[in-house]
C-alpha positions as a Markdown table, in Angstrom:
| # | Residue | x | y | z |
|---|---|---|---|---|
| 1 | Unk | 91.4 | 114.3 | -53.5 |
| 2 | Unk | 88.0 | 113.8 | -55.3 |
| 3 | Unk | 86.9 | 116.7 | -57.3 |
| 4 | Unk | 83.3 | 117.9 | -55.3 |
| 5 | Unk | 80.9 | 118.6 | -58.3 |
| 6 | Unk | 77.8 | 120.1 | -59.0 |
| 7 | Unk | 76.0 | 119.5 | -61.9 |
| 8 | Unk | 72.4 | 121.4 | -63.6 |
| 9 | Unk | 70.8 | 120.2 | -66.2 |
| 10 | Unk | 67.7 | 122.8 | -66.9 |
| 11 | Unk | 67.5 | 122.0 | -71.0 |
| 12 | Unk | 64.4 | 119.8 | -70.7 |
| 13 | Unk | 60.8 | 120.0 | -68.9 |
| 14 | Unk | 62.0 | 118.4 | -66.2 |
| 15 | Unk | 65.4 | 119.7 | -64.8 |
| 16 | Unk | 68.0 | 117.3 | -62.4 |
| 17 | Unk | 70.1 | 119.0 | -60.0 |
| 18 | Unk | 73.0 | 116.6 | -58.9 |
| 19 | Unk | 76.3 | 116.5 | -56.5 |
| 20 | Unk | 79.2 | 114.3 | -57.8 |
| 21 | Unk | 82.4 | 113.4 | -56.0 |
| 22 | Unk | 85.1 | 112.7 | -58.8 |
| 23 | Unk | 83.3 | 110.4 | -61.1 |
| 24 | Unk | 80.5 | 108.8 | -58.9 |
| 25 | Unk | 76.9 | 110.7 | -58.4 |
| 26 | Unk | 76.5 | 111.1 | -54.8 |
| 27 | Unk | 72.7 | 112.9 | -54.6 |
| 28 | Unk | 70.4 | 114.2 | -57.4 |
| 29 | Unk | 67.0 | 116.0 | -57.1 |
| 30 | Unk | 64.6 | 116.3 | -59.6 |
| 31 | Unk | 62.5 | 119.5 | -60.3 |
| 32 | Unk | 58.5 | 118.9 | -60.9 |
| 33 | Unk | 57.8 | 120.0 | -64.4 |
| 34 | Unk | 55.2 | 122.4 | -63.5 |
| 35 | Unk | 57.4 | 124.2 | -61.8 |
| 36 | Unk | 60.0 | 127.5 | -63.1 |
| 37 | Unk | 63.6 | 126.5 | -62.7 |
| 38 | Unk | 64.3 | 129.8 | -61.7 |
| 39 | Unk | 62.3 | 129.5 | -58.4 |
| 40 | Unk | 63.7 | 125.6 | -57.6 |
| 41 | Unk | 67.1 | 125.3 | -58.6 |
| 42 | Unk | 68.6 | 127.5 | -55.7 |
| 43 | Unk | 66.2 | 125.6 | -52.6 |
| 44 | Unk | 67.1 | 122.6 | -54.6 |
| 45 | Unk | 71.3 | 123.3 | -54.8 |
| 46 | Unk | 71.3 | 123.8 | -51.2 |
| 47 | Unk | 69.5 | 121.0 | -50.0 |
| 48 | Unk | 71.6 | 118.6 | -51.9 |
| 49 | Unk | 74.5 | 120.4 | -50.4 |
| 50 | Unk | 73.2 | 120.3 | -46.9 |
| 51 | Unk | 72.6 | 116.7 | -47.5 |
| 52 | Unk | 76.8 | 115.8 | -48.1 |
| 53 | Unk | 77.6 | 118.3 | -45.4 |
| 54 | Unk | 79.2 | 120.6 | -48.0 |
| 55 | Unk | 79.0 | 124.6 | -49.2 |
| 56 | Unk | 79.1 | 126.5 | -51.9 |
| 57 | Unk | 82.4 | 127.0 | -51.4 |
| 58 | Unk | 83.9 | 123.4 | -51.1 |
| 59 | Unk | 82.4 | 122.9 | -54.5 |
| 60 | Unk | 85.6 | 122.3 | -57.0 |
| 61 | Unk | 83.4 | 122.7 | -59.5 |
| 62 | Unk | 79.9 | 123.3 | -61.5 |
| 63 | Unk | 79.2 | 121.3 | -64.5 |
| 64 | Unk | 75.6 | 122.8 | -66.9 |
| 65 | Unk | 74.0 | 121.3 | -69.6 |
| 66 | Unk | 74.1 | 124.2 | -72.2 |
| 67 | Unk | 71.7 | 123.2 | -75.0 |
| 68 | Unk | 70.0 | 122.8 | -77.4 |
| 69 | Unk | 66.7 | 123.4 | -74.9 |
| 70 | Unk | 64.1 | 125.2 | -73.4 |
| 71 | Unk | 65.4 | 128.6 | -73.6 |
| 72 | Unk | 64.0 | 129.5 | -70.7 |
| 73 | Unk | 65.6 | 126.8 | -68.6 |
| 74 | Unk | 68.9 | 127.2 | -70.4 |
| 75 | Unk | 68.9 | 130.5 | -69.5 |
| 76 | Unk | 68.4 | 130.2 | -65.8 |
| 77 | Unk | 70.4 | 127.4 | -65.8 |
| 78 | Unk | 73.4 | 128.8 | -67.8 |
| 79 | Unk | 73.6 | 132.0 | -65.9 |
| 80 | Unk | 72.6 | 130.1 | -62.1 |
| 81 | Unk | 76.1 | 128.5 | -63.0 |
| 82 | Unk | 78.2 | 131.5 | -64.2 |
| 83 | Unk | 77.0 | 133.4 | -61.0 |
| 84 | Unk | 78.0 | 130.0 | -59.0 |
| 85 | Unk | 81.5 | 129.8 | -60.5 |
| 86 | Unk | 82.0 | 133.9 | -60.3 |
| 87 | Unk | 81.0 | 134.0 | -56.5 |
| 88 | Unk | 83.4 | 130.8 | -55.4 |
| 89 | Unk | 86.1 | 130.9 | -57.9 |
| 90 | Unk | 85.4 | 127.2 | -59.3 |
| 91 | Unk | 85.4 | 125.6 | -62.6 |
| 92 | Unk | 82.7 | 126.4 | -64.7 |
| 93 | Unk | 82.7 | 123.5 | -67.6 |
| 94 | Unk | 79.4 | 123.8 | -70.0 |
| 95 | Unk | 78.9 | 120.2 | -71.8 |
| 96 | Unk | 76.5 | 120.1 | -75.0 |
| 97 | Unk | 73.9 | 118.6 | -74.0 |
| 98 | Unk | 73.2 | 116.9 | -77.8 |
| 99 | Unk | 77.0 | 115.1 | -77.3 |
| 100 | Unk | 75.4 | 113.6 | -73.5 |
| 101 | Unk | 72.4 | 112.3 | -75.1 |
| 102 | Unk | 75.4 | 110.9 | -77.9 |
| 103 | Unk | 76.9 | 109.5 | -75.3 |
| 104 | Unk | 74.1 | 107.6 | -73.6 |
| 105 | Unk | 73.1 | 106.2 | -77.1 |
| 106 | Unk | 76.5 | 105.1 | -77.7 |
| 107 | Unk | 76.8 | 103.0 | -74.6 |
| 108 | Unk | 73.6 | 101.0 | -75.4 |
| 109 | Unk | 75.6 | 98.7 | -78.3 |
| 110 | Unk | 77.9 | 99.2 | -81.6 |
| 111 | Unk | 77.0 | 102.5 | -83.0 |
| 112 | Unk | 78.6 | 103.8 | -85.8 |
| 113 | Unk | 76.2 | 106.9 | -86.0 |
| 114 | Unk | 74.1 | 108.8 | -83.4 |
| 115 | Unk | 71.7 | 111.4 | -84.9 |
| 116 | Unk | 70.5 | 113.4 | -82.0 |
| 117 | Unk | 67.0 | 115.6 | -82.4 |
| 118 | Unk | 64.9 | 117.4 | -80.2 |
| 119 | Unk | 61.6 | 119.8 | -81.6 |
| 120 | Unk | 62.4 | 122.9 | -82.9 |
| 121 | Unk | 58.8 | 123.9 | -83.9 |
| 122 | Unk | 56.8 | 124.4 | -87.1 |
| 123 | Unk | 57.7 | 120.7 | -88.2 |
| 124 | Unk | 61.4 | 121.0 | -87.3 |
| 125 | Unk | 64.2 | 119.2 | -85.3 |
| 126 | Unk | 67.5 | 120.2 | -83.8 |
| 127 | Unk | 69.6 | 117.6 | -85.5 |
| 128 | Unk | 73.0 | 116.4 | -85.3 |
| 129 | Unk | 74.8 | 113.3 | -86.2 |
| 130 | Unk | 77.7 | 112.1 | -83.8 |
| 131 | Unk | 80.1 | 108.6 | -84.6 |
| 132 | Unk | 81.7 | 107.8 | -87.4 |
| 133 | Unk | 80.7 | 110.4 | -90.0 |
| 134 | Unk | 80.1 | 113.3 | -87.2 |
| 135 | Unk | 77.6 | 116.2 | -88.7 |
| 136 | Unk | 77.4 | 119.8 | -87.1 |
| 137 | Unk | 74.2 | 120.8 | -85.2 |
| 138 | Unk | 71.3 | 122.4 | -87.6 |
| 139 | Unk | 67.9 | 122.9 | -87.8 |
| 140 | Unk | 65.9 | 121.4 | -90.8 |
| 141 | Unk | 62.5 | 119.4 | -91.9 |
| 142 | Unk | 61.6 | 116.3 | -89.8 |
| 143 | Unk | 61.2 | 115.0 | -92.9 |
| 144 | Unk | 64.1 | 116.0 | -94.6 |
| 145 | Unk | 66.0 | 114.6 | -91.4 |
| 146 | Unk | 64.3 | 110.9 | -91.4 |
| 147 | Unk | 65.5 | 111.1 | -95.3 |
| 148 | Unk | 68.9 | 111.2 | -94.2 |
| 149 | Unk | 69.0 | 109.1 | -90.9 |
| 150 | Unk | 67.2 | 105.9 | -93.1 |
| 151 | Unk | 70.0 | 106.2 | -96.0 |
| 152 | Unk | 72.8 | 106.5 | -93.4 |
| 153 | Unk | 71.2 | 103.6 | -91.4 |
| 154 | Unk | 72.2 | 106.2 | -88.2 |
| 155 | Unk | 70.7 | 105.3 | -84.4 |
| 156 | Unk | 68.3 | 107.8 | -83.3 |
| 157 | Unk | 67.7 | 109.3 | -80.1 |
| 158 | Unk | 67.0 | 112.7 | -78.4 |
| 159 | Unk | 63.7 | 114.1 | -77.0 |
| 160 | Unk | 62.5 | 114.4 | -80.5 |
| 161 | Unk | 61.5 | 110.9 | -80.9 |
| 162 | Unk | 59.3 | 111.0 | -78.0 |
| 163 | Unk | 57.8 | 114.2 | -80.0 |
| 164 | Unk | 57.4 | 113.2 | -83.3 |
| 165 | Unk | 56.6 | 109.3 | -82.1 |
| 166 | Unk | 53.7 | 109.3 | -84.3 |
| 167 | Unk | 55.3 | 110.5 | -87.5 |
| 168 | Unk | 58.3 | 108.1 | -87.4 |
| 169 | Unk | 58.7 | 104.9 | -89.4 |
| 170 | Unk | 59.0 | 101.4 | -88.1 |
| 171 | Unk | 62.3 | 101.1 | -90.0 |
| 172 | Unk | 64.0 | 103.9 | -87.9 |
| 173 | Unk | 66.6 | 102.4 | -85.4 |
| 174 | Unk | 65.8 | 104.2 | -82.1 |
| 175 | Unk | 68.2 | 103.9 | -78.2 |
| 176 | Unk | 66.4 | 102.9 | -76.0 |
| 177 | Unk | 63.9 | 105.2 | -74.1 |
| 178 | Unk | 65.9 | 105.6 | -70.7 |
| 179 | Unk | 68.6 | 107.4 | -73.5 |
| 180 | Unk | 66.5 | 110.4 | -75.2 |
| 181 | Unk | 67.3 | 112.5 | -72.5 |
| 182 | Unk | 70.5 | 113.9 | -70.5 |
| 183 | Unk | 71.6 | 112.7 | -67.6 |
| 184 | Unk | 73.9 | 113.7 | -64.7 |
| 185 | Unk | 76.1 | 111.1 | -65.1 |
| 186 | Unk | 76.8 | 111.6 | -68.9 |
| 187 | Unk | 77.3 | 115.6 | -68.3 |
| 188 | Unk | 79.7 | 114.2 | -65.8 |
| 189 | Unk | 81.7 | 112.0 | -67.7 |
| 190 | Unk | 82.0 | 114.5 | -70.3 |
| 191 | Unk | 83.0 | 117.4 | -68.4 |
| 192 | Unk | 85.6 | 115.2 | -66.5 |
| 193 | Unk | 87.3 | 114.4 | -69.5 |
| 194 | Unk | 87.7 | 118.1 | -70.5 |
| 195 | Unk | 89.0 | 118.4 | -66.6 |
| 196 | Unk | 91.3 | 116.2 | -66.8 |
| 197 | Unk | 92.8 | 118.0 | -70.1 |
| 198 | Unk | 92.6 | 121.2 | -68.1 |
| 199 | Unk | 90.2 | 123.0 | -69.5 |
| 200 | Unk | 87.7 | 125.1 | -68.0 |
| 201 | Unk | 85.1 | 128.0 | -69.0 |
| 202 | Unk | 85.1 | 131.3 | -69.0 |
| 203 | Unk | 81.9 | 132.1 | -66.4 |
| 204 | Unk | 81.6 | 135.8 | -68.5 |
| 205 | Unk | 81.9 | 134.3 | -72.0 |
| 206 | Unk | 79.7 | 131.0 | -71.6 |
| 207 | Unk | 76.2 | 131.8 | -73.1 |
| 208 | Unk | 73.5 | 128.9 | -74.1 |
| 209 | Unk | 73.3 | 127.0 | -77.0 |
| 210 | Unk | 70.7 | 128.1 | -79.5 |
| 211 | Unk | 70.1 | 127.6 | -83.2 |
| 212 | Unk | 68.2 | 129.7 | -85.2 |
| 213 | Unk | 65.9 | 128.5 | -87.8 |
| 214 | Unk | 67.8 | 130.2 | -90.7 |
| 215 | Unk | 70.2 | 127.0 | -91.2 |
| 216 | Unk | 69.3 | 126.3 | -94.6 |
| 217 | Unk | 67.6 | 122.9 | -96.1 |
| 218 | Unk | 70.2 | 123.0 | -98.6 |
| 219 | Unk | 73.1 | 123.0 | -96.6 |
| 220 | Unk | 71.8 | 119.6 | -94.7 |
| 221 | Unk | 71.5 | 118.0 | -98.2 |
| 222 | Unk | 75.0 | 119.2 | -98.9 |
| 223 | Unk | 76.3 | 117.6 | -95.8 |
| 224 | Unk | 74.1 | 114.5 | -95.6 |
| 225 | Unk | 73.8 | 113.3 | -99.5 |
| 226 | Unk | 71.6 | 110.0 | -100.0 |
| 227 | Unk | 73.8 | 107.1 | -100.6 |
């Protein structure tokens, strides 16, 4: 029997609230930006529910995008799901939301390096590389960043380029628009693979993903030295 699925991504201005059953996407809803994830997501849960006929309680499991993000949405998104799994017993399974947007890049073409970067204010991305030379996740200069993603010759992609669009050079390989941000179907794929090894998390233990600003320049030139 299909796995029944639900899946919330809240990291971004607009969030996507989606049912899957196994590995196809049977309904999806998307929030309007100008409105609080808090007030939408449970109207929005039930009447993709009500639309397959299903509950709460048939769900097998709920699937959230845990960051990096908008810290508010994160936070109503992370907890929304650890109450969801608590209350019905199902598997809770919280995906990076960094290694989706990986993913989508990844499927565009031959990509021996993602680099995956979102704003992180005062002139700074959320930055991390995925592929062949994989980097942890950090926080550091734009500039410092495009230093490293030119000499490594990486593909970028992430809601950062649509942030920093102006300040990014012609030479920069980019994925393709559709593939900045997450989407229900990568979250899927990912959290299905980590299903099918068994795994699950723990709804009291799960928190979002965030990155303080006290990762140090230096350690992102120790890990990403210019060819």
């Amino acid at each position: 029997m299909q796995p029944r699925l639900l899946i919330l991504e809240t990291s971004q201005r607009v969030a996507k609230v989606a049912l899957a059953l196994g590995d196809a996407i049977v309904g999806e809803q998307t929030l309007d930006e100008q409105r609080r994830h808090a007030r939408d997501l449970t109207p929005a849960v039930q009447t993709l529910l009500q639309s397959q006929g299903w509950k709460a309680r048939d769900l097998n499991g709920v699937i959230v995008s845990r960051g990096p993000g908008s810290y508010t949405g994160l936070r109503v998104g992370v907890m929304s799901a650890k109450m969801l799994a608590y209350a019905t017993g199902c598997t809770l399974l919280a995906i990076d939301t960094f290694a989706a947007i990986a993913l989508q890049a990844s499927e565009t073409g031959a990509v021996r390096n993602v680099d995956v970067i979102a704003d992180a204010q005062q002139g700074k991305v959320y930055a991390q590389r995925f592929g062949a030379h994989p980097e942890p996740l950090l926080i550091v200069p734009l500039e410092m960043w495009l230093e490293s993603a030119l000499a490594w010759n990486v593909v970028a992609t992430g809601p950062g380029l649509e942030t920093f669009a102006a300040k990014l050079p012609a030479a920069l390989k980019k994925a393709p628009e559709i593939a900045w941000y997450p989407q229900s179907a990568s979250l899927l794929r990912l959290a299905l693979e980590r299903m099918s090894r068994g795994e699950r998390d723990d709804s009291f233990a799960v928190e979002p993903l965030y990155l303080r600003a006290s990762s140090a320049e230096t350690k992102w030139h120790t890990l990403h030295p210019a060819k």
